[in-house]
PDB file of N, CA, C, O and CB in Angstrom:
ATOM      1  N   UNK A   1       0.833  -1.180   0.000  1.00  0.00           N
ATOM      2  CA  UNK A   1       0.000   0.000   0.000  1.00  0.00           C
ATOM      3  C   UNK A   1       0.880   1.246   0.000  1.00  0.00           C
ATOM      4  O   UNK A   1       1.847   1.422   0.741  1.00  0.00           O
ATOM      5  CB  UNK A   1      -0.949  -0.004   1.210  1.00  0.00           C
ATOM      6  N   UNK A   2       0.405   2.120  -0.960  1.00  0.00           N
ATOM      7  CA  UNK A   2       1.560   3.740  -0.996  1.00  0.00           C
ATOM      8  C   UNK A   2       1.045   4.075   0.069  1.00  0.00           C
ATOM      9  O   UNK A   2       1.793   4.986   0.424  1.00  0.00           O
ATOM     10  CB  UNK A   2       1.482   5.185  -2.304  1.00  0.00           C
ATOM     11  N   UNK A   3      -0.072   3.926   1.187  1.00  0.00           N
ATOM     12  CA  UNK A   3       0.069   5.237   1.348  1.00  0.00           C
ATOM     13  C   UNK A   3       0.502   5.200   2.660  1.00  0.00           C
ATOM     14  O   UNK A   3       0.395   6.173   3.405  1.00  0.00           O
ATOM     15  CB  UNK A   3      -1.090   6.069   1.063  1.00  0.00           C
ATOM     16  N   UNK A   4       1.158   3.761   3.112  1.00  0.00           N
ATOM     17  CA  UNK A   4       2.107   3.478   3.955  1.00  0.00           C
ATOM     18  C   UNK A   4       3.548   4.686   4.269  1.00  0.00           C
ATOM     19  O   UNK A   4       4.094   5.328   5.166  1.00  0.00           O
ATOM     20  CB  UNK A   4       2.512   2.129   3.358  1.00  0.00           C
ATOM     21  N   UNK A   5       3.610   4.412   2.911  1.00  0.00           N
ATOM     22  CA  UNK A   5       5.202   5.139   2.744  1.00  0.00           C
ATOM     23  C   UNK A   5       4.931   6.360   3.227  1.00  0.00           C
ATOM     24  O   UNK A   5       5.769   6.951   3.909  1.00  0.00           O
ATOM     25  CB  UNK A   5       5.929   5.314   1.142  1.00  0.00           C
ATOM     26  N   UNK A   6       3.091   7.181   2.785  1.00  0.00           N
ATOM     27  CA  UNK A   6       3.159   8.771   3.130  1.00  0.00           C
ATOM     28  C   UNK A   6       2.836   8.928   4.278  1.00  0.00           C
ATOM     29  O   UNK A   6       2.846  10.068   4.743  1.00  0.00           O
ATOM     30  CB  UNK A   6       2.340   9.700   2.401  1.00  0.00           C
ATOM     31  N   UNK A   7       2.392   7.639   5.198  1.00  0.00           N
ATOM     32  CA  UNK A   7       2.380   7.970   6.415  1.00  0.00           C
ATOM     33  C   UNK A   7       3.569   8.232   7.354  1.00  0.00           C
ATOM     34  O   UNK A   7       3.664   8.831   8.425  1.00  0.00           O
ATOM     35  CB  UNK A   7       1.735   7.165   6.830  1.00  0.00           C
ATOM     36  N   UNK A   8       4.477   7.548   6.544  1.00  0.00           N
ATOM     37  CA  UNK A   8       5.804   7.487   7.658  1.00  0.00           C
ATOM     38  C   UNK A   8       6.438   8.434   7.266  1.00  0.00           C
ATOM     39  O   UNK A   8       7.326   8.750   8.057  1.00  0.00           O
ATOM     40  CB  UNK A   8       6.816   6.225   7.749  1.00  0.00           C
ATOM     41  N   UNK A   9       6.355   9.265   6.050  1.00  0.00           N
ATOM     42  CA  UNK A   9       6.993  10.709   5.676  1.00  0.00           C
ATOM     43  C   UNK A   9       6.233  12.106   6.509  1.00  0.00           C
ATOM     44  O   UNK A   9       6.667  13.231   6.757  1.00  0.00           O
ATOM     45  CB  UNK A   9       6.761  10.918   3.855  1.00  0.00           C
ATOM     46  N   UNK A  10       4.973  11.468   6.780  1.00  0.00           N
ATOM     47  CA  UNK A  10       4.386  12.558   7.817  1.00  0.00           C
ATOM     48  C   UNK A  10       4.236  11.898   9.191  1.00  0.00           C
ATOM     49  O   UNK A  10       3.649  12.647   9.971  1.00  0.00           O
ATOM     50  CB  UNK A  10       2.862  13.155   7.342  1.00  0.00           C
ATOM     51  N   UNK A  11       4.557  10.832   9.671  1.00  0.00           N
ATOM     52  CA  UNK A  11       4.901  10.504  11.137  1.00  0.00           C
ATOM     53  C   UNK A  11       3.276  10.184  11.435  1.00  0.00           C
ATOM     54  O   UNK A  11       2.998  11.079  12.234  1.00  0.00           O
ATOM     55  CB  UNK A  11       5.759  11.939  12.183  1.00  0.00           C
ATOM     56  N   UNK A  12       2.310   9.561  11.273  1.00  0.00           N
ATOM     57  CA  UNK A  12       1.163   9.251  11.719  1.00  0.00           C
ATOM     58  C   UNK A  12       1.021   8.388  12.598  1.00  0.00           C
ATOM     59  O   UNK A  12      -0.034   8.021  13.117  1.00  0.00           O
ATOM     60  CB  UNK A  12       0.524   8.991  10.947  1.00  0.00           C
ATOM     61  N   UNK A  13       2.263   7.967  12.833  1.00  0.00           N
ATOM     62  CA  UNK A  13       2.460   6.615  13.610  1.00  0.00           C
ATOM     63  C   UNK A  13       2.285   7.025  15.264  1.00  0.00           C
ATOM     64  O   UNK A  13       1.925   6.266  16.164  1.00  0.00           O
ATOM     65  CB  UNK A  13       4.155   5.893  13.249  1.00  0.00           C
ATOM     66  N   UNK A  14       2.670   8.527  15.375  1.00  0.00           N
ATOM     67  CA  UNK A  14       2.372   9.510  16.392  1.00  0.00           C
ATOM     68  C   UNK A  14       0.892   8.934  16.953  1.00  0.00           C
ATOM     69  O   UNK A  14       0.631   8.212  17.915  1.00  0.00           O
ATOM     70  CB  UNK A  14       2.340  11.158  15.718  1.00  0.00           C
ATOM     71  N   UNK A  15       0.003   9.591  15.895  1.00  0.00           N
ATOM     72  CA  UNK A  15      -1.246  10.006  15.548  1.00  0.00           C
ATOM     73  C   UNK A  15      -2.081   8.577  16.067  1.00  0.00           C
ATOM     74  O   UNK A  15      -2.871   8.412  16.996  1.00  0.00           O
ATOM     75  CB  UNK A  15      -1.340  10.468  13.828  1.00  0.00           C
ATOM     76  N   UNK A  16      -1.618   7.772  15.189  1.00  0.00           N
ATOM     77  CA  UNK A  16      -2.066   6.200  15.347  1.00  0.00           C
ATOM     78  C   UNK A  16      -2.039   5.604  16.876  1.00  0.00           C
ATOM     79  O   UNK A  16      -2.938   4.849  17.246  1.00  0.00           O
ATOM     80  CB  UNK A  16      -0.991   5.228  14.430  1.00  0.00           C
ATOM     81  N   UNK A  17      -1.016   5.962  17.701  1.00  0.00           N
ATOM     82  CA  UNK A  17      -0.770   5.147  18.734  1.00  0.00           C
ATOM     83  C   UNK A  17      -1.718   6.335  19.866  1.00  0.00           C
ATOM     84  O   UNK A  17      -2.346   5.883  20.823  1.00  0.00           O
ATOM     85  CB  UNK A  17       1.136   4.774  18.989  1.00  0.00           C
ATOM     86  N   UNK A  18      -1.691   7.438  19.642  1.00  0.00           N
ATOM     87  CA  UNK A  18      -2.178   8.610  20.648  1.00  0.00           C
ATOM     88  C   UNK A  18      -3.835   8.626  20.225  1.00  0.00           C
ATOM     89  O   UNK A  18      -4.551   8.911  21.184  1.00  0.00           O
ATOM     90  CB  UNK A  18      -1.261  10.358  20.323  1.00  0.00           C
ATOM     91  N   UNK A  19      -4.438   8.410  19.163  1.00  0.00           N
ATOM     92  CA  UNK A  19      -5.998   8.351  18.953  1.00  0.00           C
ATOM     93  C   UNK A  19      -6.776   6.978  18.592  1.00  0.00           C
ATOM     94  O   UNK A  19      -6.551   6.032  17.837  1.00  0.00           O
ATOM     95  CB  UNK A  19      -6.308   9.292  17.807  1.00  0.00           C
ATOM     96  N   UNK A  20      -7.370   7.183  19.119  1.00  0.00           N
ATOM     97  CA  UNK A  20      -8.489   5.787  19.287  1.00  0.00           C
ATOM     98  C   UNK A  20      -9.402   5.403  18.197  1.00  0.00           C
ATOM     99  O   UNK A  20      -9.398   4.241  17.789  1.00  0.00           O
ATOM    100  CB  UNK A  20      -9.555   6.002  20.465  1.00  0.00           C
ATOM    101  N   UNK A  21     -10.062   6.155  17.774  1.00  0.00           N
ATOM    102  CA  UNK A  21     -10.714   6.276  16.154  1.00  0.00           C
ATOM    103  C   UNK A  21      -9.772   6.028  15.246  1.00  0.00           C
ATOM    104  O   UNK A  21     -10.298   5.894  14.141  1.00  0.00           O
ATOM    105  CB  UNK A  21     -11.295   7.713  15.696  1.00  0.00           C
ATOM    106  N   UNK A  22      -8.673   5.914  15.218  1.00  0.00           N
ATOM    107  CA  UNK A  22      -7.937   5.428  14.203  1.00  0.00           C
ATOM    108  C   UNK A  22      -7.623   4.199  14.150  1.00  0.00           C
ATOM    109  O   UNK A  22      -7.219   3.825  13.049  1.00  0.00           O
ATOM    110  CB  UNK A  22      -6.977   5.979  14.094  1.00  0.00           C
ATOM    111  N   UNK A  23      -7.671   3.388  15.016  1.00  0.00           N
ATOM    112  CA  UNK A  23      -8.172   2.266  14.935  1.00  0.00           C
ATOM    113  C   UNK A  23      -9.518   1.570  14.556  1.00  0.00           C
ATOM    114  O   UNK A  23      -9.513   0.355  14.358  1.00  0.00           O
ATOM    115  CB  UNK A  23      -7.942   2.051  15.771  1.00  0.00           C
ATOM    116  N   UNK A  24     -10.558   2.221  14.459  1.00  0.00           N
ATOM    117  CA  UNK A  24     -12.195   2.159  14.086  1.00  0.00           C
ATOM    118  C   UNK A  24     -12.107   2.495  12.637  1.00  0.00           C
ATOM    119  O   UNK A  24     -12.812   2.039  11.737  1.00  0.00           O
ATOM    120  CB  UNK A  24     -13.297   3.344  14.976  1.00  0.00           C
ATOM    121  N   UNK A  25     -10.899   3.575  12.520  1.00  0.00           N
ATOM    122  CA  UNK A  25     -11.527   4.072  11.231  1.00  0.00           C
ATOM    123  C   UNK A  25     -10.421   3.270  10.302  1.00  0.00           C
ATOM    124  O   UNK A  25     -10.770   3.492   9.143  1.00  0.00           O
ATOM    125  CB  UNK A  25     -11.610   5.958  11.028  1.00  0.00           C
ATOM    126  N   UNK A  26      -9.234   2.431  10.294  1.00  0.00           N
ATOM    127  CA  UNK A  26      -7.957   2.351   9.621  1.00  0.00           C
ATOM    128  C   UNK A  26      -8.680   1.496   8.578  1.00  0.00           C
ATOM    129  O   UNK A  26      -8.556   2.011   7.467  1.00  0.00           O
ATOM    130  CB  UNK A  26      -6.554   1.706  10.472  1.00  0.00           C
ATOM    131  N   UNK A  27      -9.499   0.200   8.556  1.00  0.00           N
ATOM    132  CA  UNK A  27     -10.119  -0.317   7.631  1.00  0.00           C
ATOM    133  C   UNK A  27     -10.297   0.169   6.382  1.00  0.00           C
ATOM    134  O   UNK A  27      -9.944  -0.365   5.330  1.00  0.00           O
ATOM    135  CB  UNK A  27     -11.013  -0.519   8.009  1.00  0.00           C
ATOM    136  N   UNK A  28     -10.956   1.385   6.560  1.00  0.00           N
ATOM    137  CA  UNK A  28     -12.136   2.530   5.868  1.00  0.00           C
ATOM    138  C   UNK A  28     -11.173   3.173   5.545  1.00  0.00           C
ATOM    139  O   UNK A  28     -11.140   3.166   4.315  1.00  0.00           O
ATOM    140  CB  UNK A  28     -13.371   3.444   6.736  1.00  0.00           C
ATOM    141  N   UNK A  29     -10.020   3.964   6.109  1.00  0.00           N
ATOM    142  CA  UNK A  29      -9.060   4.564   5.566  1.00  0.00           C
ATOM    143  C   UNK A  29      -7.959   3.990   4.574  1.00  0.00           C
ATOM    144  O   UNK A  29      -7.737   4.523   3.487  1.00  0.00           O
ATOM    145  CB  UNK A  29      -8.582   5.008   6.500  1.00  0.00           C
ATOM    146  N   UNK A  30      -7.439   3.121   4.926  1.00  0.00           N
ATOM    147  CA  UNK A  30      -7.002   2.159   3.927  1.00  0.00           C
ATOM    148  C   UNK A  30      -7.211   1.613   2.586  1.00  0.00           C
ATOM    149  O   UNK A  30      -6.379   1.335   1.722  1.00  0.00           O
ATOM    150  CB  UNK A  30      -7.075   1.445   4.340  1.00  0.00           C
ATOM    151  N   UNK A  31      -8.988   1.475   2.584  1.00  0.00           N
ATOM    152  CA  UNK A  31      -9.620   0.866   1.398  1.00  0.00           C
ATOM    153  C   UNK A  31     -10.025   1.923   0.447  1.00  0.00           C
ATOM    154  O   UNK A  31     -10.190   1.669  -0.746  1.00  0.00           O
ATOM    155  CB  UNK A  31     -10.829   0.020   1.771  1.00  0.00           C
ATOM    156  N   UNK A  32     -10.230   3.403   1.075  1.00  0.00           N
ATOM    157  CA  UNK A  32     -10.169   4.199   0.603  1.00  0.00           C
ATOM    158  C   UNK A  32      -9.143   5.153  -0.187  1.00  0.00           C
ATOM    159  O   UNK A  32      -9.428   6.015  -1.019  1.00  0.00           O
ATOM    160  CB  UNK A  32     -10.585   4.388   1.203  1.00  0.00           C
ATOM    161  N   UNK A  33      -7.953   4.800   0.259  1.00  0.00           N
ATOM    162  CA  UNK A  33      -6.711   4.782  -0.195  1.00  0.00           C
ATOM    163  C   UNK A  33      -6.393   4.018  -1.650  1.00  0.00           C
ATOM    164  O   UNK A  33      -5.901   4.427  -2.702  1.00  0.00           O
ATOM    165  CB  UNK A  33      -5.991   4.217   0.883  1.00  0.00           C
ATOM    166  N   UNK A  34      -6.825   2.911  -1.283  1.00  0.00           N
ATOM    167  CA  UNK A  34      -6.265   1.980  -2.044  1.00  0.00           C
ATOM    168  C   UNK A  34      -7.501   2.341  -3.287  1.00  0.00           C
ATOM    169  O   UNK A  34      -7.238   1.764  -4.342  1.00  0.00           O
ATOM    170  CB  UNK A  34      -6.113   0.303  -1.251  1.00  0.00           C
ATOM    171  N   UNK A  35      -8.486   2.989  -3.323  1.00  0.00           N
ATOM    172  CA  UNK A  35      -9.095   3.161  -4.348  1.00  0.00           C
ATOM    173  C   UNK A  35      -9.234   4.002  -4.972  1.00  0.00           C
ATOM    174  O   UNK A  35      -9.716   3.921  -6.102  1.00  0.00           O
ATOM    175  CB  UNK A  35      -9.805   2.942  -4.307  1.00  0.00           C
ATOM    176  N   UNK A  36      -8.752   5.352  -4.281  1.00  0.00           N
ATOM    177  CA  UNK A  36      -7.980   6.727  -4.808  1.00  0.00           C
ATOM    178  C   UNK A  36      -6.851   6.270  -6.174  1.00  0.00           C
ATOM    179  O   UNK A  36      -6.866   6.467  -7.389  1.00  0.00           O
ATOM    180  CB  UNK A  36      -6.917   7.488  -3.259  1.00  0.00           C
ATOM    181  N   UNK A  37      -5.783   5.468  -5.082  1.00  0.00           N
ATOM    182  CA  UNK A  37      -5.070   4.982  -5.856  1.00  0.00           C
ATOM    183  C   UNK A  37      -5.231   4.192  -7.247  1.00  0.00           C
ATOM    184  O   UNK A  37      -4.383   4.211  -8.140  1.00  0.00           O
ATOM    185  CB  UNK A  37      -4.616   4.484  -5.170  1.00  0.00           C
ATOM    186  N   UNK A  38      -6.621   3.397  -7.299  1.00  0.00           N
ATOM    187  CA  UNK A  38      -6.752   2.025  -8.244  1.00  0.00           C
ATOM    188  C   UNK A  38      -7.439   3.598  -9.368  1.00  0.00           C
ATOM    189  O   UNK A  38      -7.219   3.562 -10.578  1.00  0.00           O
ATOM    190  CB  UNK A  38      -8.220   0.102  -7.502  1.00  0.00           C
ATOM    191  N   UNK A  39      -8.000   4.477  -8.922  1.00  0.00           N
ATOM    192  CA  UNK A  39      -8.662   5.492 -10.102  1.00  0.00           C
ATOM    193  C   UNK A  39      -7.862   6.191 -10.482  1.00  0.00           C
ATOM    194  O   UNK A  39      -8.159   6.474 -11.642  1.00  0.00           O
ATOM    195  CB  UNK A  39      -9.725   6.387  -9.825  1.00  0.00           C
ATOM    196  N   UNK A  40      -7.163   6.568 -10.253  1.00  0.00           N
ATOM    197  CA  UNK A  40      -5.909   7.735 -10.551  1.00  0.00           C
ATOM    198  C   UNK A  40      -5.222   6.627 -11.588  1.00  0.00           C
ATOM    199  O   UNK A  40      -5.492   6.851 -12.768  1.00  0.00           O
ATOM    200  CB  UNK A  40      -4.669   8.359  -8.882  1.00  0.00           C
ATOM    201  N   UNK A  41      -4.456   5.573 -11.361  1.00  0.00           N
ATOM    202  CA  UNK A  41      -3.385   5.069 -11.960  1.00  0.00           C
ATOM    203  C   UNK A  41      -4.614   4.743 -12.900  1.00  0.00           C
ATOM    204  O   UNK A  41      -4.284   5.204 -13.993  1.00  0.00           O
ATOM    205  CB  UNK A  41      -2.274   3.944 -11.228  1.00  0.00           C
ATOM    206  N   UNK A  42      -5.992   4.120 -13.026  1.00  0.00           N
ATOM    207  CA  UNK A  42      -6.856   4.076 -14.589  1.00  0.00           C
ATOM    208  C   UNK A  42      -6.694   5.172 -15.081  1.00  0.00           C
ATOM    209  O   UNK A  42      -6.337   5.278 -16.254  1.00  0.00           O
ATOM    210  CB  UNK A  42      -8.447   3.855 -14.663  1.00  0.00           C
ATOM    211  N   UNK A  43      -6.864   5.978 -14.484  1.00  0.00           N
ATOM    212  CA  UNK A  43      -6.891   7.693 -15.265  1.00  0.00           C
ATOM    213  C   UNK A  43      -5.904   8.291 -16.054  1.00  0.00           C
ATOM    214  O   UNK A  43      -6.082   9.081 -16.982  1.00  0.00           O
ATOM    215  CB  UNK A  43      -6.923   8.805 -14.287  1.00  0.00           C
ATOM    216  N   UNK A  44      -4.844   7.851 -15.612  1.00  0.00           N
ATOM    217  CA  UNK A  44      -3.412   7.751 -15.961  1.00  0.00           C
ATOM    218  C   UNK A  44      -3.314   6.643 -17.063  1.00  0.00           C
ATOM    219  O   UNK A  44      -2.680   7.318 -17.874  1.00  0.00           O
ATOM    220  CB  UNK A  44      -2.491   7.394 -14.646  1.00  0.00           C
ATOM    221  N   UNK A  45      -3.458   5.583 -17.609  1.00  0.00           N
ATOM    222  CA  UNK A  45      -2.960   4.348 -17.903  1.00  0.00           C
ATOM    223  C   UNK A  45      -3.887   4.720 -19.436  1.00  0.00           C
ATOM    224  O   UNK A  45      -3.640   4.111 -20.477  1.00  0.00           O
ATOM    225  CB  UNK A  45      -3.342   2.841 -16.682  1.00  0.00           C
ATOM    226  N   UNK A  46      -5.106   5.952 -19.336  1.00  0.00           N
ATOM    227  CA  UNK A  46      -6.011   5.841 -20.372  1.00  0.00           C
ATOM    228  C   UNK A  46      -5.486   6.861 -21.360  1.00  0.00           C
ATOM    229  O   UNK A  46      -5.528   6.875 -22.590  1.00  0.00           O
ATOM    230  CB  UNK A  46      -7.488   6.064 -19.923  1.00  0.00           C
ATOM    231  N   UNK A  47      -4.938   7.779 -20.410  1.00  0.00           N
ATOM    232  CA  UNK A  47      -3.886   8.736 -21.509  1.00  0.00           C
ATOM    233  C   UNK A  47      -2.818   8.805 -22.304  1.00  0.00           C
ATOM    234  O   UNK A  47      -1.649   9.165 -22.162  1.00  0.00           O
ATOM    235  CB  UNK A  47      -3.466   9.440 -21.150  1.00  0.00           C
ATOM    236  N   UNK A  48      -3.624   8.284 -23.375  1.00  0.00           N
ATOM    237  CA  UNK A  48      -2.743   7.722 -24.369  1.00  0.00           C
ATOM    238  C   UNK A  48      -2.883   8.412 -25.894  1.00  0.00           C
ATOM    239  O   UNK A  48      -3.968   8.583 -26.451  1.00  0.00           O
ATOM    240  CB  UNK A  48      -3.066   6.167 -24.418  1.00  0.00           C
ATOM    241  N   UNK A  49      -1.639   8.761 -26.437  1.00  0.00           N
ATOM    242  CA  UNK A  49      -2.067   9.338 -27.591  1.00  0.00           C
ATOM    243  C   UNK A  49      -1.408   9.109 -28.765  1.00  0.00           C
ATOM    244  O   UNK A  49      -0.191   9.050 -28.589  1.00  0.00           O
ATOM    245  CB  UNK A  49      -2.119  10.526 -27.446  1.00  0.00           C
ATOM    246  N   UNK A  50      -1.874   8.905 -30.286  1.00  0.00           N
ATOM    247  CA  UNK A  50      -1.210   7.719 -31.115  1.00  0.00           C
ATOM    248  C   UNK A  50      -0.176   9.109 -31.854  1.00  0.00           C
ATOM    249  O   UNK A  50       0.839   8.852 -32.501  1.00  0.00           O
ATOM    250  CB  UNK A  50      -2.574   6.509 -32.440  1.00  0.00           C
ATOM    251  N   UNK A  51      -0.570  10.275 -31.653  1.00  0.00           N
ATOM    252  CA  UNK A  51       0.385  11.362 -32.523  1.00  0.00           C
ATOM    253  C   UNK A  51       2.056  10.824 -32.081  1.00  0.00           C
ATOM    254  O   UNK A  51       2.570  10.074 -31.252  1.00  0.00           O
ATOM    255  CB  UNK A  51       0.016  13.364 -31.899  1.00  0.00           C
ATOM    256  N   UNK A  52       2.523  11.795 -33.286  1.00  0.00           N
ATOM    257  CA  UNK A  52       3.906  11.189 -32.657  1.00  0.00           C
ATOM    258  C   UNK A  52       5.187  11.910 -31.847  1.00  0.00           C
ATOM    259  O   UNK A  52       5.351  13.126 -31.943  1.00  0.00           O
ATOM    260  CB  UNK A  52       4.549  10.638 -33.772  1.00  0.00           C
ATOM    261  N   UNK A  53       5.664  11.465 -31.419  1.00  0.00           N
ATOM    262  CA  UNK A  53       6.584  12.543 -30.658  1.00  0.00           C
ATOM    263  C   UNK A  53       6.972  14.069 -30.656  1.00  0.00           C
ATOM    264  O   UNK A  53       7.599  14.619 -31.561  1.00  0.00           O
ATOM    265  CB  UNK A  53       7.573  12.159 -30.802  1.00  0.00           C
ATOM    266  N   UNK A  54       6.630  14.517 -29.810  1.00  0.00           N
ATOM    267  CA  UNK A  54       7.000  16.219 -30.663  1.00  0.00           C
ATOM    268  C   UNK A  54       8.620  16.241 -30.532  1.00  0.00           C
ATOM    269  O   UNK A  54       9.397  15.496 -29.934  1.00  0.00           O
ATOM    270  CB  UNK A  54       6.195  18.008 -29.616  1.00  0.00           C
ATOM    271  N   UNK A  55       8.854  17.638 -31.503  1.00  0.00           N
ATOM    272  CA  UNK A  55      10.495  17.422 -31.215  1.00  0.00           C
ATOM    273  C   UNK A  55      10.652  18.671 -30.702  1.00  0.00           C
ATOM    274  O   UNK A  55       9.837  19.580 -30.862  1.00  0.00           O
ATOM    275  CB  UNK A  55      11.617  17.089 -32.544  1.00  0.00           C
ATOM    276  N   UNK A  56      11.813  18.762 -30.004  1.00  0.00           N
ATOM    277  CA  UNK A  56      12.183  20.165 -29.202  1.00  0.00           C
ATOM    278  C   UNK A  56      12.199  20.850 -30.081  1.00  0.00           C
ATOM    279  O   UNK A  56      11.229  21.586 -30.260  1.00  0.00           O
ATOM    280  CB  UNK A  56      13.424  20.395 -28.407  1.00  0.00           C
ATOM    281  N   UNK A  57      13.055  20.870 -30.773  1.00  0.00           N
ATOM    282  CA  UNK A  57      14.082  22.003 -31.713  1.00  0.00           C
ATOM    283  C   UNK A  57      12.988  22.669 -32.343  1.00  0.00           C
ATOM    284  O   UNK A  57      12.912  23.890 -32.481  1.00  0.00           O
ATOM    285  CB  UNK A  57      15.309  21.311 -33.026  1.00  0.00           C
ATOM    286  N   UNK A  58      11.798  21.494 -32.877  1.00  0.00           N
ATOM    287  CA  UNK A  58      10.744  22.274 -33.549  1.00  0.00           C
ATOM    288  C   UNK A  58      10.113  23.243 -32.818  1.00  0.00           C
ATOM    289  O   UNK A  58       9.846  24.422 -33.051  1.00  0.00           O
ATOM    290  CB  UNK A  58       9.774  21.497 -34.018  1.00  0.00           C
ATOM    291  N   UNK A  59       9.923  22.503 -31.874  1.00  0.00           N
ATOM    292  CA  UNK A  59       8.692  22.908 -31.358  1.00  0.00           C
ATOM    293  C   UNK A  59       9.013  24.555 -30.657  1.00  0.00           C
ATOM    294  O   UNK A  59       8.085  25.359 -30.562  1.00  0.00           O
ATOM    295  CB  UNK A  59       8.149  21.649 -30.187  1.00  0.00           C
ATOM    296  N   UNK A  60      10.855  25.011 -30.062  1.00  0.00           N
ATOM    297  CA  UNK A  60      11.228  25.931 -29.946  1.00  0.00           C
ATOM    298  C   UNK A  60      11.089  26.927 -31.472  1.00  0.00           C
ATOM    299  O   UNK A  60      10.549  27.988 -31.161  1.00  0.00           O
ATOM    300  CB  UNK A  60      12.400  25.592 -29.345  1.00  0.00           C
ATOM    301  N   UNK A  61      11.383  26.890 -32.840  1.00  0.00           N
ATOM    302  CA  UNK A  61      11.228  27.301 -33.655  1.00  0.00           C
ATOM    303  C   UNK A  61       9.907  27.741 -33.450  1.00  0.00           C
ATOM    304  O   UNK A  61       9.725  28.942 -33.252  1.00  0.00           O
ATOM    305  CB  UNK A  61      11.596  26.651 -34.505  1.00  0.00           C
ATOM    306  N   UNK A  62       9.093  27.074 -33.463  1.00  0.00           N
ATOM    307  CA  UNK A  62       7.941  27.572 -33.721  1.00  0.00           C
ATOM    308  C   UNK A  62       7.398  28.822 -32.606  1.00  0.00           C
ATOM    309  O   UNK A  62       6.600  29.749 -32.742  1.00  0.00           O
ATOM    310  CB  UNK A  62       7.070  26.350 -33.789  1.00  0.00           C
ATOM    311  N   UNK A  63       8.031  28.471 -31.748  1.00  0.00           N
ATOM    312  CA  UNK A  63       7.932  29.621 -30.270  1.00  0.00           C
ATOM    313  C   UNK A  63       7.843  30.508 -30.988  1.00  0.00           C
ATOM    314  O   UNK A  63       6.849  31.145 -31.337  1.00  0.00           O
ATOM    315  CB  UNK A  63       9.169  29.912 -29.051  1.00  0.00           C
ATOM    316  N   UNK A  64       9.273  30.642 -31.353  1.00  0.00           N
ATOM    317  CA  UNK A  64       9.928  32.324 -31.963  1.00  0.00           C
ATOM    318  C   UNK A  64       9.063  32.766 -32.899  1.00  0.00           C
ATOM    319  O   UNK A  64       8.623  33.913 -32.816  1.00  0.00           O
ATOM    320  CB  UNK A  64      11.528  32.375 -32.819  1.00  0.00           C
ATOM    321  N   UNK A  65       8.768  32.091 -33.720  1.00  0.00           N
ATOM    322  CA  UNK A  65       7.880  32.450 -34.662  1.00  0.00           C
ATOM    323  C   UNK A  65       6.682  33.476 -34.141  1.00  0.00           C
ATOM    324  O   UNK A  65       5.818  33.864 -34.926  1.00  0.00           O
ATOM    325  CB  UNK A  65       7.351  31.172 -35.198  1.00  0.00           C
TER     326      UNK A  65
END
C-alpha cells in the first residue's frame, strides 16, 4: 500500500498510537486509499495518444515564430 510510505513521511504513527478512532476508522481509511489509488493510476494508464513525438528544436522554432 503507498500510502504506507506517506504515512511514515508525515509521522502518523504519532497520531495512530495517541488516537483511538484510528483504529475504528484504519479499515475505511485504507480501502479508501487503495481506491484513490486504483482510479488515478486508470486515469493515468487511459492517456494515451497515437500522434507522434514532438520534437524540441521544432517545437522551440515555432515559439519564436
Amino acid at each position: 500500500m503507498h500510502w504506507q510510505k506517506w504515512a511514515e513521511r508525515h509521522d502518523l504513527s504519532v497520531h495512530k498510537k495517541t488516537n483511538s478512532r484510528w483504529s475504528a476508522t484504519k479499515g475505511a481509511f485504507n480501502h479508501a486509499i487503495d481506491e484513490v489509488a486504483m482510479v488515478a493510476r486508470n486515469l493515468l494508464d487511459s492517456m494515451v495518444t497515437n500522434s507522434e513525438p514532438r520534437n524540441r528544436e521544432v517545437e522551440i522554432e515555432h515559439a519564436r515564430i
